[in-house]
C-alpha positions as CSV (number, residue, x, y, z in Angstrom):
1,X,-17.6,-4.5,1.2
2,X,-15.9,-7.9,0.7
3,X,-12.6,-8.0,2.5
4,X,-10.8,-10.4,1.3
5,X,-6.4,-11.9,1.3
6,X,-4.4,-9.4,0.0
7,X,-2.3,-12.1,-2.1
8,X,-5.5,-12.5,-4.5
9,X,-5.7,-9.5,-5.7
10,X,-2.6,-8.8,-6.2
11,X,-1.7,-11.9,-7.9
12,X,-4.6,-11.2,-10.3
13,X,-3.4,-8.0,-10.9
14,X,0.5,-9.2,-11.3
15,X,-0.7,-11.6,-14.1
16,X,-3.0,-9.6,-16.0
17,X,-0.6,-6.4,-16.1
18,X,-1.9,-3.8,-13.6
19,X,-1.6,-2.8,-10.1
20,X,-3.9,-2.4,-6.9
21,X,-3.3,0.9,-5.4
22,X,-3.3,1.0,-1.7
23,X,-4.3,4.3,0.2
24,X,-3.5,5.4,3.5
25,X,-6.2,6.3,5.9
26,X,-6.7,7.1,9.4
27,X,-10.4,7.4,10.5
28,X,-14.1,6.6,9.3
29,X,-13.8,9.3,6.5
30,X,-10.7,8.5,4.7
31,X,-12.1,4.9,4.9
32,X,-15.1,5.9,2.8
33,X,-14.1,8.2,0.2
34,X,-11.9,5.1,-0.6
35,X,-14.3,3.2,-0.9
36,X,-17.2,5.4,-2.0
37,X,-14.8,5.5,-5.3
38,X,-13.9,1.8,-5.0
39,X,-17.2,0.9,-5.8
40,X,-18.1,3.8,-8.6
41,X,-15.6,2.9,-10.6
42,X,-15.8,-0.9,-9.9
43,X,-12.0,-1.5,-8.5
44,X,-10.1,-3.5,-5.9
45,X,-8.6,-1.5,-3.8
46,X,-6.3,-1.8,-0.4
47,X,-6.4,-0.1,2.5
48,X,-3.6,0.4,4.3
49,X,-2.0,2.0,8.2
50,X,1.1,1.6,10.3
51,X,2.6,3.1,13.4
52,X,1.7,6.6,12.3
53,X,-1.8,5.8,12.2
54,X,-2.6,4.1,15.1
55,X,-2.4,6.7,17.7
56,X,-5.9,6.9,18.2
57,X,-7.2,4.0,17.1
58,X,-5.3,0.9,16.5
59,X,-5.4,-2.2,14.4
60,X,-8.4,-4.1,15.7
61,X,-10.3,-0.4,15.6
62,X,-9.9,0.8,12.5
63,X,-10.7,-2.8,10.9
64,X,-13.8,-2.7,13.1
65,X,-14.9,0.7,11.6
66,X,-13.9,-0.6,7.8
67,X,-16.6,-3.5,8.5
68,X,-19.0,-1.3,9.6
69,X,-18.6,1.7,6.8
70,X,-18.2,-1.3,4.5
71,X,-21.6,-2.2,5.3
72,X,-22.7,0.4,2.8
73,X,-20.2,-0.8,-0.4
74,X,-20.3,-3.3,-2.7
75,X,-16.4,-3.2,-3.4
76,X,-13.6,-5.8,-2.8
77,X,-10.8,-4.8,-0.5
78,X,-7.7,-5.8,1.5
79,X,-6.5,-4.3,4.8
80,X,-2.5,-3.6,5.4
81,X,0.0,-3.0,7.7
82,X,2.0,-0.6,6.2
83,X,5.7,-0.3,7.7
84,X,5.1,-2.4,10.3
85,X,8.1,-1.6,13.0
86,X,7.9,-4.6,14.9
87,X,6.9,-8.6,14.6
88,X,4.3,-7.9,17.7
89,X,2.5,-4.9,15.7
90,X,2.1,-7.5,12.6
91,X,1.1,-10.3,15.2
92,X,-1.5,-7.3,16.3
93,X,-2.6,-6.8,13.3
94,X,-2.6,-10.2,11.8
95,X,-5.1,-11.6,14.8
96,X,-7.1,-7.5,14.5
97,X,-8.2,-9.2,10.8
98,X,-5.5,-7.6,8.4
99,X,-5.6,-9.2,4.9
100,X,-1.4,-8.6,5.1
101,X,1.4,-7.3,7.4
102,X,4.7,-5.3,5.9
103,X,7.3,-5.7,8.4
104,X,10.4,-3.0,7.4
105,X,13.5,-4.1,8.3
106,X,15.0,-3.1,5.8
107,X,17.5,-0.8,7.4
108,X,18.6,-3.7,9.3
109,X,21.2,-6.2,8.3
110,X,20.1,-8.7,6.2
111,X,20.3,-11.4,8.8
112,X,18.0,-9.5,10.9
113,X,15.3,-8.7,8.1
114,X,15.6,-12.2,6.9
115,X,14.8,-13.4,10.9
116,X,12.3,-10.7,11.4
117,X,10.4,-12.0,8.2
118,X,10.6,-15.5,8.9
119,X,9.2,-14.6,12.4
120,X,6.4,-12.9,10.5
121,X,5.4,-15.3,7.9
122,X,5.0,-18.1,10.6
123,X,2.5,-16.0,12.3
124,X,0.6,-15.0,9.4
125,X,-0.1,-18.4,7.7
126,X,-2.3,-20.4,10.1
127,X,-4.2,-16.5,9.6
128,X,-4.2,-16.9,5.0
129,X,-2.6,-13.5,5.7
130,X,-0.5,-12.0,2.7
131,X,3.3,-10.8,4.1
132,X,5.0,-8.2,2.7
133,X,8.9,-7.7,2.8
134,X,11.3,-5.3,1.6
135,X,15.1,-5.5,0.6
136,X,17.6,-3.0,-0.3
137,X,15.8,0.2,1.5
138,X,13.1,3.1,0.2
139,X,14.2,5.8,2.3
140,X,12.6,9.9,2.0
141,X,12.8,13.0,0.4
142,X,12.8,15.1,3.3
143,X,12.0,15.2,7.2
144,X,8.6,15.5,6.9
145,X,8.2,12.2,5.2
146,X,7.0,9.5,8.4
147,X,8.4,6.3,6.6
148,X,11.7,5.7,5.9
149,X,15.4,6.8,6.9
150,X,16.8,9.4,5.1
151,X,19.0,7.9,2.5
152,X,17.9,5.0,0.1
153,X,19.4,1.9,-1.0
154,X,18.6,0.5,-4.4
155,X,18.1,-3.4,-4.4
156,X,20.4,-5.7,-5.1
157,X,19.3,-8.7,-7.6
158,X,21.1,-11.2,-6.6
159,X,20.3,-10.0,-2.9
160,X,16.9,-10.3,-3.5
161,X,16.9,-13.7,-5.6
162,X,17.7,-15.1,-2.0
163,X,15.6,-13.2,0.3
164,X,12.3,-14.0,-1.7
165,X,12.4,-18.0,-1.1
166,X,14.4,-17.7,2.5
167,X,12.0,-15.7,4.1
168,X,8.5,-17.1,2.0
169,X,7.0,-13.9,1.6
170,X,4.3,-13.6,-0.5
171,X,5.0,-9.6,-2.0
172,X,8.4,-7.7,-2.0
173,X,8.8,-3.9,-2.2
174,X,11.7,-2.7,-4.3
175,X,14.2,0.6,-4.2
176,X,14.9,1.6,-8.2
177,X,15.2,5.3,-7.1
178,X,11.6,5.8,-5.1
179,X,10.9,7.6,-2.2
180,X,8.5,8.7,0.4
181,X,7.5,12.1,0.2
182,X,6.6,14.9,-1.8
183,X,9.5,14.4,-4.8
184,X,11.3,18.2,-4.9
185,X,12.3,17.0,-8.4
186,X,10.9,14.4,-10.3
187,X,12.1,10.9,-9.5
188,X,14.3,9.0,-12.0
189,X,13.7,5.1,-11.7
190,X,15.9,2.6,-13.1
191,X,13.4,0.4,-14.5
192,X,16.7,-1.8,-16.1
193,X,16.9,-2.6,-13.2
194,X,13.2,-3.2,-12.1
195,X,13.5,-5.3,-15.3
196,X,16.2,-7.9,-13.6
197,X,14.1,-7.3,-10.4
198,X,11.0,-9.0,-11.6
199,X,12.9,-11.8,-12.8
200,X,15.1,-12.2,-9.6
201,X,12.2,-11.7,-7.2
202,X,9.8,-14.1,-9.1
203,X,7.0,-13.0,-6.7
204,X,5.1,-9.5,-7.4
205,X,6.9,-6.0,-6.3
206,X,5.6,-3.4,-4.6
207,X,6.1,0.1,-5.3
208,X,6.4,2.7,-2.5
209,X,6.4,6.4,-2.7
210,X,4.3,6.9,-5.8
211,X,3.1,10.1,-5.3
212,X,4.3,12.9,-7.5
213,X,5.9,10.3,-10.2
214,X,5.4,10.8,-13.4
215,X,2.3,8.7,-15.2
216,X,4.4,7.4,-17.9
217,X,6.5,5.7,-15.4
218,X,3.7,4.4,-13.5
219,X,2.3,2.5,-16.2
220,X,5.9,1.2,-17.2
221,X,6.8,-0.1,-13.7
222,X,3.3,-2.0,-13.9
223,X,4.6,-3.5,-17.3
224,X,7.4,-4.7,-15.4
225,X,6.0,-6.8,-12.7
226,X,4.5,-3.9,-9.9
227,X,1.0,-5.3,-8.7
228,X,0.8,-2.6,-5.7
229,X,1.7,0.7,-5.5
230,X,1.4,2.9,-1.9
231,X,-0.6,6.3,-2.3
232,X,-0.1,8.3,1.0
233,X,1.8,11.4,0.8
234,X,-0.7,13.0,-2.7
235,X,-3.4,11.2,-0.9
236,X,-3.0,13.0,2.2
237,X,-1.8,16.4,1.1
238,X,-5.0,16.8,-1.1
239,X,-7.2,16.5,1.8
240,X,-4.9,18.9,4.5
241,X,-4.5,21.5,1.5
242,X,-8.4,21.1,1.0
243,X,-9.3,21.0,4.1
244,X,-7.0,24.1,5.4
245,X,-8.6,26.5,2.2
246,X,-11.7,25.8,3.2
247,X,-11.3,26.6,7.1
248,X,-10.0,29.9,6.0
249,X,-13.7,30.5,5.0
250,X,-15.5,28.7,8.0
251,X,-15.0,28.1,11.6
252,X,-17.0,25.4,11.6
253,X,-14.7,22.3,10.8
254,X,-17.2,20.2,9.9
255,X,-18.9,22.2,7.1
256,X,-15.0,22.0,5.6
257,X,-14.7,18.1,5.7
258,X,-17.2,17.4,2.7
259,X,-14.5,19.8,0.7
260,X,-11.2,17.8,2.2
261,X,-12.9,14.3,1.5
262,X,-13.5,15.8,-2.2
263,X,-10.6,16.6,-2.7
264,X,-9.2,12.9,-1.9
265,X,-12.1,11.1,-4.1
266,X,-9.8,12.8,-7.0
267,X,-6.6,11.6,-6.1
268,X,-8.1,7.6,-4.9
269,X,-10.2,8.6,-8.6
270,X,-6.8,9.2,-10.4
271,X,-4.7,6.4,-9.1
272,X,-7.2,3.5,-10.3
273,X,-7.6,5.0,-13.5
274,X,-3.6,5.2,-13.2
275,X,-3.1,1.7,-12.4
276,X,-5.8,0.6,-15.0
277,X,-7.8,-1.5,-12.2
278,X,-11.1,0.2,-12.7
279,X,-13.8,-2.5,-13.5
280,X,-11.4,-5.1,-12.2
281,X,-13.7,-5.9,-9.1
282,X,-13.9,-9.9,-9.4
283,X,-15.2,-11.9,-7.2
284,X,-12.7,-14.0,-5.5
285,X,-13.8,-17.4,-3.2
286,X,-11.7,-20.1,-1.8
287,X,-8.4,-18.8,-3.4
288,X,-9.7,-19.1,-6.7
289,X,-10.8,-16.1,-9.1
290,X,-14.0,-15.9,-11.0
291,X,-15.7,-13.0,-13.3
């Protein structure tokens, strides 16, 4: 496994029309089904955890155990903070080894998310460590979503046309009607606005809560200037569902893990085919991109 700065792949992906999807994990085997299907099918990938995660084992941890699985892969990778609640969990994360750090302020006034980010982005350069921001606010379909508040916000253009170059961050996720969650109806995202977006931001967008979206839409926010896209909720509700029919059978928990971590090769398998990045596995030194 080559870890390597977020920024580089997605800035190849942002000008070549396609996106890396980033998958949540928690522990040494949602770590390797990623990247048992990273390196099959040839594709960048990011790995990604936040406050949820880290309960039992926290930044500098669960890098350590990437490295180690990662022994075993020959794929390129990135390591996020996702929804990082705080400027010490990014500075945790950013000296743990984390290719980039979201910090989510975005509930917050904008005075306070622009501080928060400035705060951020000075730790992270001396580090070459991609920072990720968001503006107007991606909130969730229901309770039992961990990320987000309850309602949403959608961006503002002009908003974001001044938070981008105020703050320097290097990545900027976006509300055009996405959610976390499982979607109880099927999400309708204003992509004329994602259009303006693109154009105001200038930097690429991020795209939380894709799970349950329609493909079609997918592929048409990638047209329009998403280069990541967050899979967690499909991700992780393929290998509970998995993992709970299979216990029904068998008492013995491990004998139903090879079943669960199955189950989630399909859904990391359908979001790189999704986000056309299959076979897109360059090799990247010194900031510069070659095949």
């Amino acid at each position: 496994m080559e870890l390597v700065p977020s920024i580089y792949l997605i800035k190849e992906a942002y000008e070549n029309a396609y996106a890396i999807p980033s998958f949540c994990v928690w522990n040494g085997e949602t770590i390797e089904l990623v990247l048992r299907v990273a390196e099959k099918m040839k594709a960048p990938v990011m790995l990604m955890a936040g406050p949820g995660e880290f309960f039992w084992h926290r930044p500098k941890r669960l890098l350590e155990m990437a490295k180690i699985i990662g022994e075993d892969y020959n794929c390129r990778v990135a390591f996020h903070l996702d929804h990082g609640d705080s400027p010490e969990l990014a500075e945790e994360s950013i000296k743990a080894g984390f290719t980039s750090v979201m910090l989510d302020y975005s509930a917050q006034s904008y005075e306070v998310n622009v501080a928060g980010m400035k705060k951020v982005v000075a730790m992270a350069r001396p580090y070459n460590v991609t920072v990720e921001g968001e503006i107007g606010h991606v909130g969730k379909v229901n309770i039992n979503a961990i990320e987000g508040e309850s309602d949403s916000s959608l961006t503002d253009p002009e908003t974001l046309s001044r938070f981008c170059p105020e703050t320097g961050i290097d990545i900027v996720a976006v509300s055009i009607g996405n959610a976390h969650g499982n979607y109880p109806t099927l999400p309708r995202f204003d992509f004329t606005l994602l259009e303006t977006l693109k154009k105001s931001a200038n930097i690429p967008l991020v795209l939380h809560g894709g799970s349950g979206t329609p493909h079609d839409d997918i592929r048409r926010a990638v047209s329009l200037g998403v280069a990541k896209i967050n899979v967690a909720t499909e991700f992780i509700s393929a290998i509970k569902n998995a993992c709970l029919a299979a216990w029904q059978n068998d008492v013995w928990l491990p004998s139903t893990l090879p079943v669960a971590m199955e189950a989630g090769m399909e859904v990391v398998e359908k979001w790189i085919k999704l986000t056309r990045c299959a076979g897109k596995a360059i090799t990247c030194k010194n900031g510069e991109n070659t095949l």
